[in-house]
N, C-alpha and C positions, 0 to 999 in steps of 0.2 A: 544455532539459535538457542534462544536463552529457555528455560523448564521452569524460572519464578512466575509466582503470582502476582500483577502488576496492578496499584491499585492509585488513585488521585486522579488528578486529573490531567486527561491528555489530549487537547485539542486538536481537530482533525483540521491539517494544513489546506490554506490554500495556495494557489499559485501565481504568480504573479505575471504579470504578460505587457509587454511593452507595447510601442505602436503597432509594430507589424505582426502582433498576434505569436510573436517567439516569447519561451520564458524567460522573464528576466532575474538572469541568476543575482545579482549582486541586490536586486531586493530580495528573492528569495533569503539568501544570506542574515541579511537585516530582520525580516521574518523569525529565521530561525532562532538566530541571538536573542532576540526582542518576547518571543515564548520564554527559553529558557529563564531568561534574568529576570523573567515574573514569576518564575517560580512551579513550572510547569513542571508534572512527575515524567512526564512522555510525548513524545510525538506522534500522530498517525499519518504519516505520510499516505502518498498516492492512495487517495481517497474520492468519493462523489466530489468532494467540497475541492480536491485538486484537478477540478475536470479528468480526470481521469477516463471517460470516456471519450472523451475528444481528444486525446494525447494518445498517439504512435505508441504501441507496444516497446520501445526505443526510448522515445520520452518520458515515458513511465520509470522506465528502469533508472534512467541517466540524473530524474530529479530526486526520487529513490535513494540514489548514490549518491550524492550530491548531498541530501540532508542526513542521512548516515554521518557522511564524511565531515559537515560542518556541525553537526552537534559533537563530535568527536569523543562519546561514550560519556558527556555529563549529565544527558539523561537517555534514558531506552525508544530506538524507534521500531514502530510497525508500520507494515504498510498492505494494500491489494494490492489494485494493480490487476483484478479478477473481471475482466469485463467480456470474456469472448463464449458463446453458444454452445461450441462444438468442444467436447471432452478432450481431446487430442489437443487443442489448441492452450484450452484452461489449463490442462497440465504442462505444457509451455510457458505460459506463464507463470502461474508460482512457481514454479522451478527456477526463473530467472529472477523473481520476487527473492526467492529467497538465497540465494547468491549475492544480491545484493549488500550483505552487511547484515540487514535489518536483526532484531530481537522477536520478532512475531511475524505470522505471516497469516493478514485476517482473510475470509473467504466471503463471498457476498450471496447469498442465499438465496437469492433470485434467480443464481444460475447455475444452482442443482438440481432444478425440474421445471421444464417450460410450464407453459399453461396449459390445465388439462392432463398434463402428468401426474402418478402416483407419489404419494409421500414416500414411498418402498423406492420407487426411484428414483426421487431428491439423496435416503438415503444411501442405497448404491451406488451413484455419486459422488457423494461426501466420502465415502471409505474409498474409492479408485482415487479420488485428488489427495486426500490427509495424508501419505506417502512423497507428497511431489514438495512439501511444506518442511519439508525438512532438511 
């Protein structure tokens, strides 16, 4: 993953879905082109806005990939993909977030300390996962 400082603008993807509720890759596609040649600095892939919580840990990664691979390094992607409770899990996923190609790999701050947990173990948290980002 990339150590610049990324700055413009980078709209957070969404996804597209056909009748039966599967992504549809070739708008997807279309999507990504259609950012780029406006002039976008970046993508943020697998995001709130790419349902990302309602997509398979699976599907996350595969659209992930998928927009990595069809931006093809003409501009930088990030993505989460950070949606799961349990620490053991969360680190599973960025882990596979970040294998995926991506330039960044953002974390969601909501699931560094549940409700009623301390700030001390949000950031306890954050230092056990920032290791799995890379």
């Amino acid at each position: 993953m990339s150590q610049q400082k990324y700055v413009g603008v980078w709209p957070v993807m969404l996804t597209p879905f056909d009748t039966k509720g599967e992504i549809d890759w070739a708008s997807l596609e279309r999507l990504v082109d259609w950012y780029i040649d406006a002039g976008v600095h970046g993508l943020f892939a697998a995001c709130q806005s790419s349902e990302m919580f309602y997509l398979s840990d699976e599907e996350t990664q595969a659209l992930t990939r998928f927009i990595v691979e069809k931006a093809d390094g003409r501009v930088p992607v990030v993505a989460s993909g950070h949606t799961a409770t349990a620490l053991s899990q969360q680190k599973e996923q960025l882990q596979a977030m970040a294998s995926t190609g991506v330039d960044g790999v953002i974390m969601i701050s909501n699931r560094l300390a549940q409700v009623g947990e301390s700030d001390d173990k949000a950031l306890e948290t954050l230092q056990s996962l920032t290791p799995c980002c890379t």
